[in-house]
Backbone and ligand atoms as CSV (ligand in chain L), in Angstrom:
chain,resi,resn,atom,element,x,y,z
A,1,UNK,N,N,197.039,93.511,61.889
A,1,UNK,CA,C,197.424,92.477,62.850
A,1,UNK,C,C,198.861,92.678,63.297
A,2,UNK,N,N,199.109,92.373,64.504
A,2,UNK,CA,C,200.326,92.512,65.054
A,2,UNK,C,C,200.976,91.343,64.813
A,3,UNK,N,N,202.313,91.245,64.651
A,3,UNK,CA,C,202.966,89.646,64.250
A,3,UNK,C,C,204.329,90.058,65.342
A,4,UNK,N,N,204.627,89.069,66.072
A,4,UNK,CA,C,205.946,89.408,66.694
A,4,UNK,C,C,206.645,88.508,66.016
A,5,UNK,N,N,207.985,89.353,65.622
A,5,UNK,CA,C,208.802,88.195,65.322
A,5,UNK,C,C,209.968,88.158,66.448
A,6,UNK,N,N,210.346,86.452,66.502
A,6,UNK,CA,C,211.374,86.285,67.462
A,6,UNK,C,C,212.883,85.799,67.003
A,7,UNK,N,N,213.543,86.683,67.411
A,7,UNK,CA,C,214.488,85.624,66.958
A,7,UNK,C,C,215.582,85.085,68.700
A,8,UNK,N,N,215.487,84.224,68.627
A,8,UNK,CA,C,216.077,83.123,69.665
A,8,UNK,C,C,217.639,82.823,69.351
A,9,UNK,N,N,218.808,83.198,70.220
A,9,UNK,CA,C,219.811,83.103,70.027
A,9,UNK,C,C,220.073,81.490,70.129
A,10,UNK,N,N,220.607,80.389,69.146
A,10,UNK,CA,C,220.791,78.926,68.954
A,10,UNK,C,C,222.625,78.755,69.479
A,11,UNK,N,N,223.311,79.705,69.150
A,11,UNK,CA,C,224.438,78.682,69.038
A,11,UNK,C,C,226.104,79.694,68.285
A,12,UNK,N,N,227.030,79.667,68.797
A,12,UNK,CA,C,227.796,80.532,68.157
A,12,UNK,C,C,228.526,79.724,66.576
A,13,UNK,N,N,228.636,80.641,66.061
A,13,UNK,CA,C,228.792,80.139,64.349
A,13,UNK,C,C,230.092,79.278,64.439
A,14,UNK,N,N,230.984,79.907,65.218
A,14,UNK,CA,C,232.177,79.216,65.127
A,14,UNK,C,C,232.550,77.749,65.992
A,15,UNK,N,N,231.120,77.232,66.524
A,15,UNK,CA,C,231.212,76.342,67.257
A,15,UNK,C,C,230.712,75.017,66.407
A,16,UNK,N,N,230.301,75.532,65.501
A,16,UNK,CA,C,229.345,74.833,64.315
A,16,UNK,C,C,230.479,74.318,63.328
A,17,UNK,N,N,230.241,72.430,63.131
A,17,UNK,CA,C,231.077,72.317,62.258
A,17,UNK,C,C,230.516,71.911,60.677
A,18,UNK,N,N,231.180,72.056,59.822
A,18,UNK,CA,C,230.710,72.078,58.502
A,18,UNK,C,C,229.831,70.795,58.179
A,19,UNK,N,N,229.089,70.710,57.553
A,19,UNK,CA,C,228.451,69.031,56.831
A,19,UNK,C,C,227.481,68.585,58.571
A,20,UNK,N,N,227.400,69.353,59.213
A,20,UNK,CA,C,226.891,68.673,60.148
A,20,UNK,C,C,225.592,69.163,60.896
A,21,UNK,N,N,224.682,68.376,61.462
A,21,UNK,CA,C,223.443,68.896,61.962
A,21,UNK,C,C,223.076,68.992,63.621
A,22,UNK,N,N,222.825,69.787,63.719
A,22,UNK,CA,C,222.350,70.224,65.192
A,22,UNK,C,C,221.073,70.643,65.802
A,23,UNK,N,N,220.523,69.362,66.894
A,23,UNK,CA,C,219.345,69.258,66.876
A,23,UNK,C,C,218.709,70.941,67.977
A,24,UNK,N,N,217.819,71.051,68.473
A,24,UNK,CA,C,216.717,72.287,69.103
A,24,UNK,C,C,215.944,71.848,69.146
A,25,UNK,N,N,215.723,72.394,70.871
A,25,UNK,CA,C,214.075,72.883,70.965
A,25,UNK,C,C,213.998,74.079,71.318
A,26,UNK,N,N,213.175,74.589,70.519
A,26,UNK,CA,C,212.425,75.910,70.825
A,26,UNK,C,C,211.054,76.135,71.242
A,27,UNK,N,N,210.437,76.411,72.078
A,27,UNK,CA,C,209.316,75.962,72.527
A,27,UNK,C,C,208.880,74.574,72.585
A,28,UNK,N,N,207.804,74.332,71.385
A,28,UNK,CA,C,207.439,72.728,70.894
A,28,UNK,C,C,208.165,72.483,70.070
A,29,UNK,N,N,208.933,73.134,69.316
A,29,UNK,CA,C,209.244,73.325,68.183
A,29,UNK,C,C,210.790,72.372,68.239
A,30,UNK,N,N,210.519,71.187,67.595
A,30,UNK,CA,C,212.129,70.422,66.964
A,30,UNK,C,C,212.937,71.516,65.529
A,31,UNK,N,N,214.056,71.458,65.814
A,31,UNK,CA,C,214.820,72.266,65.029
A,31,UNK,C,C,215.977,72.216,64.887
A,32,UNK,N,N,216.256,71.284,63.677
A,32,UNK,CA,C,217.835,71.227,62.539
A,32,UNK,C,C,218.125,72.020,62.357
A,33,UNK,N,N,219.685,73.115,62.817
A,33,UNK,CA,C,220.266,73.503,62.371
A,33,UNK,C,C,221.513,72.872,61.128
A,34,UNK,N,N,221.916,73.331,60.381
A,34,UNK,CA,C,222.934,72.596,59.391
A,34,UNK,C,C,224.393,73.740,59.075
A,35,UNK,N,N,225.163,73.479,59.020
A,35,UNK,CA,C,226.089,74.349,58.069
A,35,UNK,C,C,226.948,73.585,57.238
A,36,UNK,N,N,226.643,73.969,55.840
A,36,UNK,CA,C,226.917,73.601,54.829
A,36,UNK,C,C,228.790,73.400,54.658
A,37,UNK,N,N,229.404,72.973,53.798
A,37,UNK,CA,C,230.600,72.735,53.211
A,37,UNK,C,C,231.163,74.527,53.014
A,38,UNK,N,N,229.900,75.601,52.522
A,38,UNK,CA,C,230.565,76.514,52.604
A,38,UNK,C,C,230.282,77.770,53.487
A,39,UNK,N,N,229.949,77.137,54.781
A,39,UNK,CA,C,230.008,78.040,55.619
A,39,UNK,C,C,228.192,78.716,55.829
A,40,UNK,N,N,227.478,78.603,55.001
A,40,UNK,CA,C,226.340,78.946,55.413
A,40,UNK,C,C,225.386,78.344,56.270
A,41,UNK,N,N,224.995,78.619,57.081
A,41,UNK,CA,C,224.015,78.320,58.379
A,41,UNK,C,C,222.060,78.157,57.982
A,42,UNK,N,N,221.647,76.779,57.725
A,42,UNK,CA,C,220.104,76.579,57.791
A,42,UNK,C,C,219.654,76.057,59.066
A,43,UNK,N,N,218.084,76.484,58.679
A,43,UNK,CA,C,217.464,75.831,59.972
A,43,UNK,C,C,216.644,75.274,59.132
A,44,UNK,N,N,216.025,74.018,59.618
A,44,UNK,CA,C,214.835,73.121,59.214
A,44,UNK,C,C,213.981,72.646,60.138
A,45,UNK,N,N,212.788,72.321,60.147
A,45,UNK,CA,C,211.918,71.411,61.279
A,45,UNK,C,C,212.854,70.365,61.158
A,46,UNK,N,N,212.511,69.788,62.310
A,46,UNK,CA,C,213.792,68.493,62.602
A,46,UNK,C,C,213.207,67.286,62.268
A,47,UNK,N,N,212.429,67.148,61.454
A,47,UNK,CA,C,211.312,65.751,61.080
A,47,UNK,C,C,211.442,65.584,59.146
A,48,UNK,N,N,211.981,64.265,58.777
A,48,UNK,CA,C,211.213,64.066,57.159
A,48,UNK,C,C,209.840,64.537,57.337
A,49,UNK,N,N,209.683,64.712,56.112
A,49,UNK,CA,C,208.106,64.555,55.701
A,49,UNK,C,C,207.899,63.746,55.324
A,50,UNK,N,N,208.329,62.254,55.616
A,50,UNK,CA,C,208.027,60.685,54.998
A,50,UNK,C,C,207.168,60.193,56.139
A,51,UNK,N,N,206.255,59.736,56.457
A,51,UNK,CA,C,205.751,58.844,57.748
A,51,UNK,C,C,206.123,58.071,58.618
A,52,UNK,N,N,207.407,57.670,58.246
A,52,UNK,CA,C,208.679,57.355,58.921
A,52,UNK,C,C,209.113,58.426,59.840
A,53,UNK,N,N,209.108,59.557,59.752
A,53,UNK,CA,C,209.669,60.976,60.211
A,53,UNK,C,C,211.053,60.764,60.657
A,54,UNK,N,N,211.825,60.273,60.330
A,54,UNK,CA,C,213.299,60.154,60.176
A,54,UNK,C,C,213.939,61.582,61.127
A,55,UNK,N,N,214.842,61.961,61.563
A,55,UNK,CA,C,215.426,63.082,62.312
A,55,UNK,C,C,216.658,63.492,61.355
A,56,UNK,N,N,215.670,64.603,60.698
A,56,UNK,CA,C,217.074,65.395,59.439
A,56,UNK,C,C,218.407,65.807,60.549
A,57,UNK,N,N,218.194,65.895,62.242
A,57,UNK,CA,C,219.600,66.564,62.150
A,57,UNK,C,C,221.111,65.326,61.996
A,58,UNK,N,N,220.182,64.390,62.359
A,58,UNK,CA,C,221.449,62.974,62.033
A,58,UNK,C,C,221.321,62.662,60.270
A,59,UNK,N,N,221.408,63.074,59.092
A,59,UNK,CA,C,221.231,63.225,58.467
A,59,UNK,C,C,222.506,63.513,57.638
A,60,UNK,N,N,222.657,63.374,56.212
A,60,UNK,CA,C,224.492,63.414,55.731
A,60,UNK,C,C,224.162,64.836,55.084
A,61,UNK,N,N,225.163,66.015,55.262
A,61,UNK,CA,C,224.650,67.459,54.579
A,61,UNK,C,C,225.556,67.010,53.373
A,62,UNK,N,N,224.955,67.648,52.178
A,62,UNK,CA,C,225.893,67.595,51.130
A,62,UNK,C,C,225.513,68.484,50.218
A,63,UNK,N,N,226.270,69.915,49.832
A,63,UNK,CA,C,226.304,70.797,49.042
A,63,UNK,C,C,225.034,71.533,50.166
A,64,UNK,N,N,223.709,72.085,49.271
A,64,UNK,CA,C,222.533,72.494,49.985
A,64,UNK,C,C,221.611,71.908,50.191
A,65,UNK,N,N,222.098,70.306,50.366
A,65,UNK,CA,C,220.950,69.427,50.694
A,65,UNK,C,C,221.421,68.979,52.213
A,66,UNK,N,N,220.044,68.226,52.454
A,66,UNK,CA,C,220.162,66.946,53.455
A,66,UNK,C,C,219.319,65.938,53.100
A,67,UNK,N,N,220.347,64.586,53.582
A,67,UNK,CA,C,219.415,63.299,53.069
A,67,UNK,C,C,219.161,62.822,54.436
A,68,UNK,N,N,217.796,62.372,54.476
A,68,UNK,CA,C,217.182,61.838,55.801
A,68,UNK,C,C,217.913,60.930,55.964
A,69,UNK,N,N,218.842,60.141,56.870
A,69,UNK,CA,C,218.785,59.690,57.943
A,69,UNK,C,C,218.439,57.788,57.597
A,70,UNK,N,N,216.955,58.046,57.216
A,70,UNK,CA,C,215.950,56.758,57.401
A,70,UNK,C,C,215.840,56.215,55.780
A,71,UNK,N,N,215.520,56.642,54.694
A,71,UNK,CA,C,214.857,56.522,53.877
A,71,UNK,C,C,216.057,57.570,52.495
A,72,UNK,N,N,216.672,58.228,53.190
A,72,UNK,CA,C,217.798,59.402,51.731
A,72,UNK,C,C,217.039,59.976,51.400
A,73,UNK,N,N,215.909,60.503,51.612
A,73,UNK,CA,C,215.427,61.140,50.950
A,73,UNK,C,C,216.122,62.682,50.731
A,74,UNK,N,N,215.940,63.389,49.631
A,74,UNK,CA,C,217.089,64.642,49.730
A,74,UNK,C,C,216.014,65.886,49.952
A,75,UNK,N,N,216.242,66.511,50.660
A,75,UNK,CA,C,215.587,67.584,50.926
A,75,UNK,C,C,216.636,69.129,51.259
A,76,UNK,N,N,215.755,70.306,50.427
A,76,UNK,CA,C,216.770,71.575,50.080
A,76,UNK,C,C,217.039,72.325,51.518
A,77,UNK,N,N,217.988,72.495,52.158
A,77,UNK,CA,C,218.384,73.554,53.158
A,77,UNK,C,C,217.451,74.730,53.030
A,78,UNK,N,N,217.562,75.368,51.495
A,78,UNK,CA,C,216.917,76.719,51.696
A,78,UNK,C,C,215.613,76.825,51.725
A,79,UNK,N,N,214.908,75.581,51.225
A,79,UNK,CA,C,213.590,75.880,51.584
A,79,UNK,C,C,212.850,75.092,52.210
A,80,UNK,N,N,213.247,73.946,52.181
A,80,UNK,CA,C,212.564,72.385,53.029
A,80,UNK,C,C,212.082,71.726,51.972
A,81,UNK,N,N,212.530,71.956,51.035
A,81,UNK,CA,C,211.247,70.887,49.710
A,81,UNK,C,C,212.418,69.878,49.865
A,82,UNK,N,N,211.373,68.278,49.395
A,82,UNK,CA,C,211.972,67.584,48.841
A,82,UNK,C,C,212.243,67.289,47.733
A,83,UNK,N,N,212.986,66.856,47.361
A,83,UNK,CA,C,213.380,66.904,45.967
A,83,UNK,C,C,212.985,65.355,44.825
A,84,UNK,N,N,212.614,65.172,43.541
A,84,UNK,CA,C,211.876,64.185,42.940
A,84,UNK,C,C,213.135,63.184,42.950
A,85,UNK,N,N,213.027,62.286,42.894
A,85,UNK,CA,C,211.585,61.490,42.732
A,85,UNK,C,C,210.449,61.503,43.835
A,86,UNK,N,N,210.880,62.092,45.002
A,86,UNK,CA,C,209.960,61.911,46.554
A,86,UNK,C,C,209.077,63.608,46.059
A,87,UNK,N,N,208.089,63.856,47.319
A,87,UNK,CA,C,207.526,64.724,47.021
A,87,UNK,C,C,207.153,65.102,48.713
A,88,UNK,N,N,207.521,66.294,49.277
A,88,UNK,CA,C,207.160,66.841,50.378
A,88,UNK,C,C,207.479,67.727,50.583
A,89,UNK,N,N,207.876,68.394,51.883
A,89,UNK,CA,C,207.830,69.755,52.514
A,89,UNK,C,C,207.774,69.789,53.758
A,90,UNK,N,N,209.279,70.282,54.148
A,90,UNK,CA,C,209.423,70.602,55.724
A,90,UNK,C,C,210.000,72.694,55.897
A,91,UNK,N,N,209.155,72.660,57.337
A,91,UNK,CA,C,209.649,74.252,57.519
A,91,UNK,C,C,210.889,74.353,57.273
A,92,UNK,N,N,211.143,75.596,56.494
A,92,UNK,CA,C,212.460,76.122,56.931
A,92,UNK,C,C,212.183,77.266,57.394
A,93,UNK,N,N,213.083,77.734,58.765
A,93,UNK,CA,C,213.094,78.625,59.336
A,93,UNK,C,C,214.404,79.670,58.800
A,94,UNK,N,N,213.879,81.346,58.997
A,94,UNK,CA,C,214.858,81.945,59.055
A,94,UNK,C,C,216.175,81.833,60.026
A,95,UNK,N,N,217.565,82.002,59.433
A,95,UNK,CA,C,218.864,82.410,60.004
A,95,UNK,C,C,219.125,83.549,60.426
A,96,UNK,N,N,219.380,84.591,60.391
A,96,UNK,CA,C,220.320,85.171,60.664
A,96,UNK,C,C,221.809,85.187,61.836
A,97,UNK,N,N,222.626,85.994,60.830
A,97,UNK,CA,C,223.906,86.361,62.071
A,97,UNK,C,C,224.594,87.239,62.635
A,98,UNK,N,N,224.873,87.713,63.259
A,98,UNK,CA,C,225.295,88.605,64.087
A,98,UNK,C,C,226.400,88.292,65.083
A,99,UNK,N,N,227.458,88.749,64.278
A,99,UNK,CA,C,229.187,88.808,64.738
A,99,UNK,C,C,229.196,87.185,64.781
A,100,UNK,N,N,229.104,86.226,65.646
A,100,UNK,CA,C,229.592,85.254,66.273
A,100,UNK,C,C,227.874,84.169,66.188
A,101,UNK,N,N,226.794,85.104,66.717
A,101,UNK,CA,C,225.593,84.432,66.931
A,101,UNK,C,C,224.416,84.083,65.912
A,102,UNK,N,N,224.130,82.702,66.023
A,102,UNK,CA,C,223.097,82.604,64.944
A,102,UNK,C,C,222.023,82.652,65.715
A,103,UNK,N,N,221.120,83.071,65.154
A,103,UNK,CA,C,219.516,83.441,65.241
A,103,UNK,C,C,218.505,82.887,64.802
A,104,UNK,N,N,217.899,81.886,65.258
A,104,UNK,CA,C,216.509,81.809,63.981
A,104,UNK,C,C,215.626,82.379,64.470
A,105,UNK,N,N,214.553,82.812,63.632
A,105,UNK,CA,C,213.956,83.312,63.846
A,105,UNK,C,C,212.454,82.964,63.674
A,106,UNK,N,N,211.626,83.035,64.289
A,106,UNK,CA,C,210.009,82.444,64.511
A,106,UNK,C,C,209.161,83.392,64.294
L,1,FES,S1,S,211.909,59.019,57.187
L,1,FES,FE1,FE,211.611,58.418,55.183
L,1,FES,S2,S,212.799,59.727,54.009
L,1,FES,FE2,FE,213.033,60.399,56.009
């Protein structure tokens, strides 16, 4: 099977400020960017996984988390899990960077 992968130029790194979230669309696709306290760059689907669906990019970053917004729930940058006592799962999309540009990639 053929798989294309894309990666879609989002945003220059240095425009990005720390602890903070930045919403996307990519196609259909809603998409939290974050950069952490130390400089590293996530992407997430831009929705809790609570039924509430809260919008992680208004959301407080802290260390490699984010807490929703609606409800705190804490959920991991690097992979989208939420973390216990709650129980869910949002995409995380690949980063990459290149000189100045972040990338995610689909
Ligand atoms: S909407 Fe409920 S934890 Fe995010």
């Amino acid at each position: 099977m053929n798989q294309t992968i894309t990666r879609v130029p989002v945003a220059h790194d240095s425009d990005l400020k720390a602890r903070t979230g930045y919403a996307f669309k990519i196609n259909d696709e809603e998409i939290a960017l974050f950069k952490t306290s130390s400089g590293q760059v996530y992407a997430l689907e831009n929705r809790s996984p609570h039924p509430k669906g809260g919008v992680l990019s208004e959301g407080l970053v802290s260390g490699e988390y984010v807490y929703c917004p609606v409800y705190d729930w804490k959920i991991s940058l690097l992979d989208g899990k939420v973390q216990a006592p709650d129980d869910g799962q949002v995409r995380a999309y690949k980063v990459e960077k290149v000189d100045d540009i972040i990338f995610i990639v689909l």
